[in-house]
C-alpha positions in Angstrom: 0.0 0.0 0.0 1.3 3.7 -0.2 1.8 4.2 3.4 1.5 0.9 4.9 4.3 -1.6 4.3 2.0 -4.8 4.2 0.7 -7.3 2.2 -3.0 -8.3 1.9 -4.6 -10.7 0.4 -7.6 -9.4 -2.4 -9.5 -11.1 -5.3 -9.9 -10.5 -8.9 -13.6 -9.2 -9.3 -15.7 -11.7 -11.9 -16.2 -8.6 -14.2 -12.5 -8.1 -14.6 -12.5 -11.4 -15.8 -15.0 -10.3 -18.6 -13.9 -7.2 -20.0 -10.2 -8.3 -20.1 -8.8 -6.1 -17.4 -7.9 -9.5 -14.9 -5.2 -10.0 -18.2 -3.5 -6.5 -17.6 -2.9 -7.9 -13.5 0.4 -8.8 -13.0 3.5 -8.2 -10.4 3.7 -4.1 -9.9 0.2 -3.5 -11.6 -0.8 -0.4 -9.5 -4.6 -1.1 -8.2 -6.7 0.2 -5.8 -8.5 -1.7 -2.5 -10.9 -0.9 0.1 -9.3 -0.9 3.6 -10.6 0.2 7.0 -13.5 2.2 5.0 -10.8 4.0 3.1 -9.9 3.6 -0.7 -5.8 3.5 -1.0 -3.4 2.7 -4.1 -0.5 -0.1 -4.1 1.0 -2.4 -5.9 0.5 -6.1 -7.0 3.3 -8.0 -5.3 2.3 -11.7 -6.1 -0.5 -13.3 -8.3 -2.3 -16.8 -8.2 -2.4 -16.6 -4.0 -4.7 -19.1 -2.3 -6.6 -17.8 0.7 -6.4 -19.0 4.1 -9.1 -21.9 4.4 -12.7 -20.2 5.4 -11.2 -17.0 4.5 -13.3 -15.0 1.8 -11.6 -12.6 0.4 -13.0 -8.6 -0.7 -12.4 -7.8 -4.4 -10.1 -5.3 -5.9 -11.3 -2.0 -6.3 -10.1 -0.2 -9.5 -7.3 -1.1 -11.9 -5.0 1.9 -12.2 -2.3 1.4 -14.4 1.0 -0.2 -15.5 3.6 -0.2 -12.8 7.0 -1.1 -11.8 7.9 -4.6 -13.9 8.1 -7.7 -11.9 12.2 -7.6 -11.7 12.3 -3.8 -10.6 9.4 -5.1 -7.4 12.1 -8.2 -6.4 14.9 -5.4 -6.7 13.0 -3.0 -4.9 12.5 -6.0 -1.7 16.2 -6.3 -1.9 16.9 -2.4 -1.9 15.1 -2.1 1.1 17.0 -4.6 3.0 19.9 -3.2 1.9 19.4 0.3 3.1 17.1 -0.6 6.0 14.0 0.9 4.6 10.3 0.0 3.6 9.7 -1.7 0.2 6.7 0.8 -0.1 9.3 4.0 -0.9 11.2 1.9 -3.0 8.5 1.0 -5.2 6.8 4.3 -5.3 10.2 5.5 -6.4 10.0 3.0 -9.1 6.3 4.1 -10.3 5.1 6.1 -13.1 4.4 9.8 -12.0 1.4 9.3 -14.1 -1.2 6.7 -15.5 0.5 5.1 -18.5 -1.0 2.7 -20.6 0.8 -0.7 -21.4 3.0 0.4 -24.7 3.4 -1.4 -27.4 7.1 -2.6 -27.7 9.6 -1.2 -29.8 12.0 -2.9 -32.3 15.5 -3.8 -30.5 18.0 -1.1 -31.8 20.2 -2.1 -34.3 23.6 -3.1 -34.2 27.0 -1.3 -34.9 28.0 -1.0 -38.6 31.4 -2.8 -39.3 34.3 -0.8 -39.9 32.9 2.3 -37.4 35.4 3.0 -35.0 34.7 1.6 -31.1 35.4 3.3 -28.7 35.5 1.7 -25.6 33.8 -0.9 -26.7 36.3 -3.9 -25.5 35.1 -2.8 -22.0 31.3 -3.9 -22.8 32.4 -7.3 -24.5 32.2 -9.5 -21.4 28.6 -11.0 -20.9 28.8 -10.4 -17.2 31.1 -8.3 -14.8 32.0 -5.0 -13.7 34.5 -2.3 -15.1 35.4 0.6 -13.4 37.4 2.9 -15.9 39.1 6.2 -14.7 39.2 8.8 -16.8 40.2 12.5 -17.0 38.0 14.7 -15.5 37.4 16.7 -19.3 36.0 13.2 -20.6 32.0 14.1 -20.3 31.4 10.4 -20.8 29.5 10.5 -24.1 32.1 7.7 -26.0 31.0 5.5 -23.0 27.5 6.3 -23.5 27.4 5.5 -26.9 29.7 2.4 -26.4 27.2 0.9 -23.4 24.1 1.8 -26.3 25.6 -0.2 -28.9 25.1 -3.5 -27.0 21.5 -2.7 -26.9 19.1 -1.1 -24.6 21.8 0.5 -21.8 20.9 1.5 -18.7 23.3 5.0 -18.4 22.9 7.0 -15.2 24.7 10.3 -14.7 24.5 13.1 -11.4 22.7 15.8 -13.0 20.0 16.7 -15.3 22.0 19.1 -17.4 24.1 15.5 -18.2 22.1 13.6 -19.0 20.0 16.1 -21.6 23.8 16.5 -23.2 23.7 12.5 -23.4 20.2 11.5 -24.3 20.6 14.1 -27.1 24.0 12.9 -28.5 22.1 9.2 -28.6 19.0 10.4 -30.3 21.4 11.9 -33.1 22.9 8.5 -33.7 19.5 7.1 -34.3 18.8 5.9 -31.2 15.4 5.1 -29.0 15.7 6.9 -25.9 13.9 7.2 -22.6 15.0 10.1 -20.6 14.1 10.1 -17.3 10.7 9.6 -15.5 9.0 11.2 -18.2 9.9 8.8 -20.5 8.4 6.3 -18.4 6.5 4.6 -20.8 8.7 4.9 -24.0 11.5 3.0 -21.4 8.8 0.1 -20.8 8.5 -0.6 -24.5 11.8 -0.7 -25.1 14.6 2.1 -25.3 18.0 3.1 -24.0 17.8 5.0 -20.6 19.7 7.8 -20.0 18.8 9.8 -16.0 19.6 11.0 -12.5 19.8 8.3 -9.5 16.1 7.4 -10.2 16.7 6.5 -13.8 17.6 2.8 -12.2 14.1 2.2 -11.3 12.7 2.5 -15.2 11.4 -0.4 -16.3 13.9 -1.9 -19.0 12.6 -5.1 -21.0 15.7 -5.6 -22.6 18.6 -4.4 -20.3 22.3 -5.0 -22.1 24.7 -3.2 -20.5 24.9 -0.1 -17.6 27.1 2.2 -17.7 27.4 5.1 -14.2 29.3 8.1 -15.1 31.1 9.9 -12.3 30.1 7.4 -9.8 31.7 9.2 -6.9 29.2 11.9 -6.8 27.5 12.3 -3.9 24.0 13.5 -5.7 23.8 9.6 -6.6 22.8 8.8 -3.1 19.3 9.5 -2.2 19.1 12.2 1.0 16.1 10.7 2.0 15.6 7.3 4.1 16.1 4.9 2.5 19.4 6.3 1.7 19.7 3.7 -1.3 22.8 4.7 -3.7 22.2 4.4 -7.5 25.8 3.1 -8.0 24.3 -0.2 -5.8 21.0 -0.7 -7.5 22.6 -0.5 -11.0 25.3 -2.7 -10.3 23.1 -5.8 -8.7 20.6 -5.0 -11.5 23.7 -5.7 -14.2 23.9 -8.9 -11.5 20.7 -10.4 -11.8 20.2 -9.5 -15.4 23.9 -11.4 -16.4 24.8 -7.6 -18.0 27.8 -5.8 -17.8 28.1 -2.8 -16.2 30.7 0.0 -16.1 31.5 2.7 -13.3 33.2 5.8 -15.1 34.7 8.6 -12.7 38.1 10.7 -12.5 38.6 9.9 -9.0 36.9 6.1 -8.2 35.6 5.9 -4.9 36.6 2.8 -2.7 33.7 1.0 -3.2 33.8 0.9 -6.8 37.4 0.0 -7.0 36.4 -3.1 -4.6 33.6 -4.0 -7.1 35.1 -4.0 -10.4 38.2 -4.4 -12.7 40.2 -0.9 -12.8 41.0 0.3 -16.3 42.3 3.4 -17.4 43.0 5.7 -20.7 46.4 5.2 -20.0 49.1 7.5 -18.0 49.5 10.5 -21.2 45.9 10.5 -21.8 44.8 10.7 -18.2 47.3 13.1 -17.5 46.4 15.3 -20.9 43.1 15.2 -19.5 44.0 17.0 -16.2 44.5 20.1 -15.7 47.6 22.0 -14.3 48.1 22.6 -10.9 50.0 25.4 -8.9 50.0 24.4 -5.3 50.6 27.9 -3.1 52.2 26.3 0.0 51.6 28.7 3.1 53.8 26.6 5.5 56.0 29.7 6.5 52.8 31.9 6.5 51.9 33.5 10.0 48.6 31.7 10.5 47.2 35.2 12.4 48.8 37.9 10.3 49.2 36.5 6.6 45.8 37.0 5.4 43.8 34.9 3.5 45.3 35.2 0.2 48.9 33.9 -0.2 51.7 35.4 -2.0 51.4 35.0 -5.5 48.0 35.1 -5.9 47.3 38.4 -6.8 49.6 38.0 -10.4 47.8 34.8 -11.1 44.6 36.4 -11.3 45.2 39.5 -13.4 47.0 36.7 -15.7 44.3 34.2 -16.0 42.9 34.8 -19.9 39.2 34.7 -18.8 36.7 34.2 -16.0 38.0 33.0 -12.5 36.0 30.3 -9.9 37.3 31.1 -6.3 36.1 28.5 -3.8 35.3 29.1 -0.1 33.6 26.9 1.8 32.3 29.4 4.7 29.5 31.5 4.4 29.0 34.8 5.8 31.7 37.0 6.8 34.3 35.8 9.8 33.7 32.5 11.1 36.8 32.4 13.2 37.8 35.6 15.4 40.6 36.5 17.9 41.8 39.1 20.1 44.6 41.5 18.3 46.1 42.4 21.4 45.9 39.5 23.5 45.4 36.7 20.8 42.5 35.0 22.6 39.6 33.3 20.7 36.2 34.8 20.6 34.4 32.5 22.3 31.0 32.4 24.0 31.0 32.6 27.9 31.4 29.2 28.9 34.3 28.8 26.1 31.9 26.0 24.7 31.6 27.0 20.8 33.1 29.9 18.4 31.6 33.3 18.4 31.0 34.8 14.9 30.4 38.3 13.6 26.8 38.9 12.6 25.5 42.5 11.8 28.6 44.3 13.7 27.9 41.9 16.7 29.5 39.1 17.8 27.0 35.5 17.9 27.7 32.4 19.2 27.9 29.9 16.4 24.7 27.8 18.0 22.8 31.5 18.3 22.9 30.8 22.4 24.4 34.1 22.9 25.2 37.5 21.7 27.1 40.5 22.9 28.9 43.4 21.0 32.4 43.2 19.4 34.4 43.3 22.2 37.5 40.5 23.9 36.2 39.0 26.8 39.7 38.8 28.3 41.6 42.3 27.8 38.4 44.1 26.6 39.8 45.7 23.6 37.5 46.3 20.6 40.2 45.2 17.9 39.8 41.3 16.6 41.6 39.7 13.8 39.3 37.5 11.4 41.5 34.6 11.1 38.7 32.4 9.4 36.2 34.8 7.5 33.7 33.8 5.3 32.9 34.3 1.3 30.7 37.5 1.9 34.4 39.3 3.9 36.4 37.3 1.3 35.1 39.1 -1.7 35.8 42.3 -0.3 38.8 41.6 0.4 39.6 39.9 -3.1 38.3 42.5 -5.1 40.7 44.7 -3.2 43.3 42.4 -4.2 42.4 42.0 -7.5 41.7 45.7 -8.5 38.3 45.3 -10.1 34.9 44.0 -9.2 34.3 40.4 -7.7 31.3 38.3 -7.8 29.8 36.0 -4.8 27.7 32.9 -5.3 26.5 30.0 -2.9 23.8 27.9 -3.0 21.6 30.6 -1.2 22.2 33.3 -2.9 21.0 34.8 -6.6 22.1 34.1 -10.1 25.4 33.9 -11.8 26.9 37.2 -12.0 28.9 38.8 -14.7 31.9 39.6 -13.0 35.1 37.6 -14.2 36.2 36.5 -10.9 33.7 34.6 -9.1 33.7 33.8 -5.5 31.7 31.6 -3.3 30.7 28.0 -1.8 31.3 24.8 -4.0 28.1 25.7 -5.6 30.4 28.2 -7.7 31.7 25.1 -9.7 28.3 23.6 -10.0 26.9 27.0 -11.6 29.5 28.3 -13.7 29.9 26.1 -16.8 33.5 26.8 -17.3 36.8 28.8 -16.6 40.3 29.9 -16.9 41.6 29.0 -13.9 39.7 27.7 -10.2 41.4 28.7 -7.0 40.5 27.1 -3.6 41.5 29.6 -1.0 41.5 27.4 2.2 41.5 23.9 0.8 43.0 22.6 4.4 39.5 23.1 5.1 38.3 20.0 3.0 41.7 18.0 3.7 41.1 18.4 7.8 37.3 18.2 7.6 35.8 15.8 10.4 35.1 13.3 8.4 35.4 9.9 7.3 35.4 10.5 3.5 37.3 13.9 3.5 39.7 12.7 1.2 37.7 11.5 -1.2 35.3 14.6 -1.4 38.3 16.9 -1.4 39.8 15.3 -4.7 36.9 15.1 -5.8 36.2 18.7 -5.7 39.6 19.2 -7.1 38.4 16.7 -10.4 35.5 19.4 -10.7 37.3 22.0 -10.6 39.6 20.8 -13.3 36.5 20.0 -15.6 35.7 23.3 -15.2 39.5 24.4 -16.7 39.5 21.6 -19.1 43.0 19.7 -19.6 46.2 21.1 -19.8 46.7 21.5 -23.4 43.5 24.0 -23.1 45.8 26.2 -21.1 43.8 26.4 -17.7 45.2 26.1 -14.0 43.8 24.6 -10.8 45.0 27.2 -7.9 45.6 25.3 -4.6 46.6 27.4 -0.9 47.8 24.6 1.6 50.1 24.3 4.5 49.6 20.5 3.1 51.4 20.6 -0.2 52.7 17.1 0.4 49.3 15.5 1.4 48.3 12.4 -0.7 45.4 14.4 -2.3 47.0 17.2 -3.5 50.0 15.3 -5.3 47.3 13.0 -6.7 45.6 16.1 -8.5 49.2 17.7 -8.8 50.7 14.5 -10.7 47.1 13.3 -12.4 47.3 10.2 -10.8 44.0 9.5 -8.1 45.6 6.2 -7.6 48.0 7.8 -4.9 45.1 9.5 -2.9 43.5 5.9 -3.1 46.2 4.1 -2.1 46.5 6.2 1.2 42.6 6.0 1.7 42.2 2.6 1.0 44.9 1.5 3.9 43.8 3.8 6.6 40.7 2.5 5.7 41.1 -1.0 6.2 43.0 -0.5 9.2 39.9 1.6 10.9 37.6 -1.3 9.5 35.6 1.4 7.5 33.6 1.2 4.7 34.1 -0.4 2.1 35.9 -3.0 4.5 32.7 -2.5 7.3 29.6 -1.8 7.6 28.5 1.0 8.8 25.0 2.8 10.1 23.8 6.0 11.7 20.7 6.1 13.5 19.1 9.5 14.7 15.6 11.0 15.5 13.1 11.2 18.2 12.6 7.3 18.4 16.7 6.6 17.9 17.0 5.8 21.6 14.4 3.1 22.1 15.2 1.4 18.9 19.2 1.7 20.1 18.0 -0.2 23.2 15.9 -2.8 21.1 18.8 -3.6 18.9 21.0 -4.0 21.9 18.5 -6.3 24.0 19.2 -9.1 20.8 22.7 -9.0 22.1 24.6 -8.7 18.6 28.1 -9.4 19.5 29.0 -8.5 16.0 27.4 -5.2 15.8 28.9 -2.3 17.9 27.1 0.4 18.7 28.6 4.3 19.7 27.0 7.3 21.2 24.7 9.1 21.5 26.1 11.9 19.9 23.9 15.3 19.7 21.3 12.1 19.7 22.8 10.6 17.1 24.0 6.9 17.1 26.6 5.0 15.1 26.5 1.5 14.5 29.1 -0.5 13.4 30.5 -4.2 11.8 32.7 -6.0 10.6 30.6 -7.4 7.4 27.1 -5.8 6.2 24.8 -8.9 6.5 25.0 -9.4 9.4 24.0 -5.6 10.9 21.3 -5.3 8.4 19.3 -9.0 9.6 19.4 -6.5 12.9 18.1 -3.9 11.7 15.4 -5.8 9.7 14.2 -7.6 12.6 13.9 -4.9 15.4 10.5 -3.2 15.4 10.6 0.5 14.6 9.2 2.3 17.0 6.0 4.5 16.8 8.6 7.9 17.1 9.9 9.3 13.9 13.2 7.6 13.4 16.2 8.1 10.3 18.7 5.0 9.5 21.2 6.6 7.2 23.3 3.2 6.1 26.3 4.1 4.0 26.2 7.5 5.1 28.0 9.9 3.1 29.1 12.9 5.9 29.9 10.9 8.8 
């Protein structure tokens, strides 16, 4: 049903049987059934069921539509287990958005003329198996596309929307049938080449050949809501159970794909053609109070760069970190407990528990030094620097601006659609982040930024301020090889006995402490379980089955509850 996640038991009225519409039932037909004196929509899950003995059972109420085919319902069972969810989001995920009509199906596409160049095509030619292929970040994927399209109907799922218009366009141009997205729905059932987002690997596909993911390691492939099911999984056990091969494309693999697949690359001058250059500004022998944001240097790289600039700050706002001038003490609140920020010539407590003007604590002067400000401070400061206007852009704020230089959150590389040269001002910031995957989201802001600049022969430059110059991440991006930064992450990793060499869960919400002391009454030896931390929990083991049987057989309780497994920001 759409809210409840339950089976019941209904029959096929006589009439159905009649006028033909008992032929259209079948696993994922979307119906409708009386319950409780309500009417509510779900899903066939199982036909030709025999009733308890001296049960009669009520009939089924209307006959919607087509829905999810019988493989996407079985994969949507497992996808709940997986990620600890209910089937019934799964397969809402997996439904039309509208009635459709069962379509009539289309002619398989035809094959490859002989003599056209291939490429990439050895990496589809093994009935069964996964590929994961590392290419440059200026590769926008389209030769794998087409190369996954020629083996038939391909399953090809990208991060965005803006790819995969590019892609399903370039396919239709070659002649190809192809669904793109949701609202192809129906053109996917009968037959087609589907080209989406995350949800693209719900779409029913009759004849699935290959699958290819391109740039696997974004995070926008993993769903934000619970279930947090990751496309990059779903595709690659639907490859599984269809006996299709599947490729994972990305500049920088994540862990989990190199442990599922066979690593291939372009080769060492191609990949590193493909990336662009990289000056690394170290600030070792910079005073971390007095030197300023900007290092040396970067002022003449910026009136140099031949068109517009993307300078990346992760902090919003203007001065995020503040301390005394004449006694060097942090601004802090009055417990010492978190940060105080400037706000509106005021100084706030970064939790908003307290507020008081802009004046030290300790000596009382009125003079503080911004030794962490944020992107709204920074542009000031830069266009100040750079002698002419300066743009800012986050997720929050307005459209893209027309000033060359462009300042702001990561959202600046997402919006901005190319450049000259990308600068990150504090990247320590992502290298020392408290988190798990910090490496791996660090390079791979550093593989967007060069597919912003393109490769090296296009003439752009990646701009990198560290007092880390010789940290695993930056050589990776400074040497074009993402083999060193995994390499490093892979054995700190596996000596933590973190994903992908654990399992791993967080639990958090209103009901996260009962069902915490549920799953610790079954006394799972295997399963370890930390916190509560700002009431959130963290559960961990050595091997995924067995922590997910757990959490599939405790009750949830009646309190609103999130299970984030495979969290990304941990």
């Amino acid at each position: 049903m759409v809210r409840l996640d339950k089976a019941f038991d209904y029959a096929v009225p006589d009439a159905w049987h009649a006028d033909g519409r008992a032929e259209r039932l079948r696993i994922g037909t979307i119906v409708r059934i009386a319950l409780g004196g309500r009417r509510l929509g779900g899903w066939v899950t199982e036909v030709g069921v025999d009733p308890p003995p001296g049960v009669e059972l009520q009939p089924l109420a209307q006959l919607s539509g087509m829905g999810p085919p019988a493989d996407v319902v079985s994969l949507a069972r497992w996808a709940a287990w997986r990620w600890a969810g209910r089937t019934v989001h799964l397969l809402r995920a997996a439904s039309p958005p509208r009635v459709v009509s069962v379509p009539a199906p289309a002619r398989a596409a035809a094959g490859t003329q002989e003599g056209t160049p291939q490429p990439y095509g050895d990496l589809f030619e093994r009935p069964a198996g996964v590929t994961v292929l590392r290419c440059p970040p200026a590769s926008g994927g389209m030769e794998v596309a087409r190369a996954a399209a020629r083996r038939g109907d391909a399953l090809i799922v990208v991060p965005s929307l803006g790819d995969a218009r590019r892609i399903a366009r370039g396919l239709r141009r070659d002649g190809l049938r192809v669904a793109l997205g949701f609202d192809d729905w129906a053109v996917a059932a009968a037959g087609a080449t589907v080209v989406g987002t995350r949800t693209a690997v719900w779409l029913p596909m009759p004849r699935l050949a290959a699958v290819a993911v391109l740039d696997e390691h974004s995070e926008a492939l993993q769903s934000e809501q619970t279930p947090t099911w990751h496309a990059r999984e779903v595709a690659l056990e639907r490859a599984r159970r269809a006996g299709v091969p599947a490729m994972l494309v990305s500049p920088v693999p994540t862990l989990e794909a190199l442990e599922a697949g066979e690593l291939r690359t372009v080769g060492r001058a191609a990949e590193r053609d493909g990336w662009s250059a990289v000056d690394v500004l170290d600030r070792r022998l910079d005073d971390p109070v007095r030197s300023g944001l900007f290092a040396e240097g970067l002022r003449d790289r910026l009136v140099a760069a031949q068109g517009r600039v993307a300078v990346v700050l992760n902090r919003k706002g203007r001065a995020r970190l503040l301390a005394c001038k004449a006694c060097g003490e942090l601004a802090r609140s009055a417990d010492g407990r978190v940060p105080m920020r400037l706000m509106d010539d005021e100084l706030v407590a970064a939790d908003g528990s307290e507020r008081r003007p802009v004046v030290c604590a300790e000596c009382g002067s009125t003079v503080l030094l911004n030794l962490r400000m944020g992107v709204t401070r920074a542009r000031e400061e830069l266009a100040a620097l750079a002698g002419e206007p300066v743009g800012e852009l986050t997720a929050d704020s307005g459209s893209l601006g027309e000033e060359r230089i462009m300042i702001g959150t990561e959202a600046v590389l997402w919006r901005m659609s190319s450049a000259a040269m990308v600068v990150f001002l504090d990247f320590d910031q992502e290298l020392l982040a408290p988190r798990q995957r910090a490496s791996e989201q660090a390079l791979a802001l550093l593989a967007r930024g060069a597919r912003l600049v393109g490769g090296r022969r296009s003439g752009g430059r990646l701009v990198v301020q560290t007092r880390q110059p010789d940290h695993p991440v930056v050589q990776a991006a400074v040497l074009a090889d993402p083999s060193i930064a995994a390499a490093a992450e892979s054995g700190r990793r596996q000596e933590l006995g973190l994903p992908p060499y654990g399992a791993q869960v967080k639990v958090s919400g209103p009901g996260a402490q009962v069902f915490i002391a549920a799953l610790k009454e079954a006394d799972d030896t295997a399963v370890s379980i930390y916190g509560p931390l700002d009431g959130q929990y963290l559960l961990r083991a050595p091997t995924r089955e067995p922590l997910l049987d757990l959490l599939a057989a405790t009750p949830r309780p009646p309190e609103r509850l999130r299970v984030e497994v495979d969290p990304q920001r941990v």
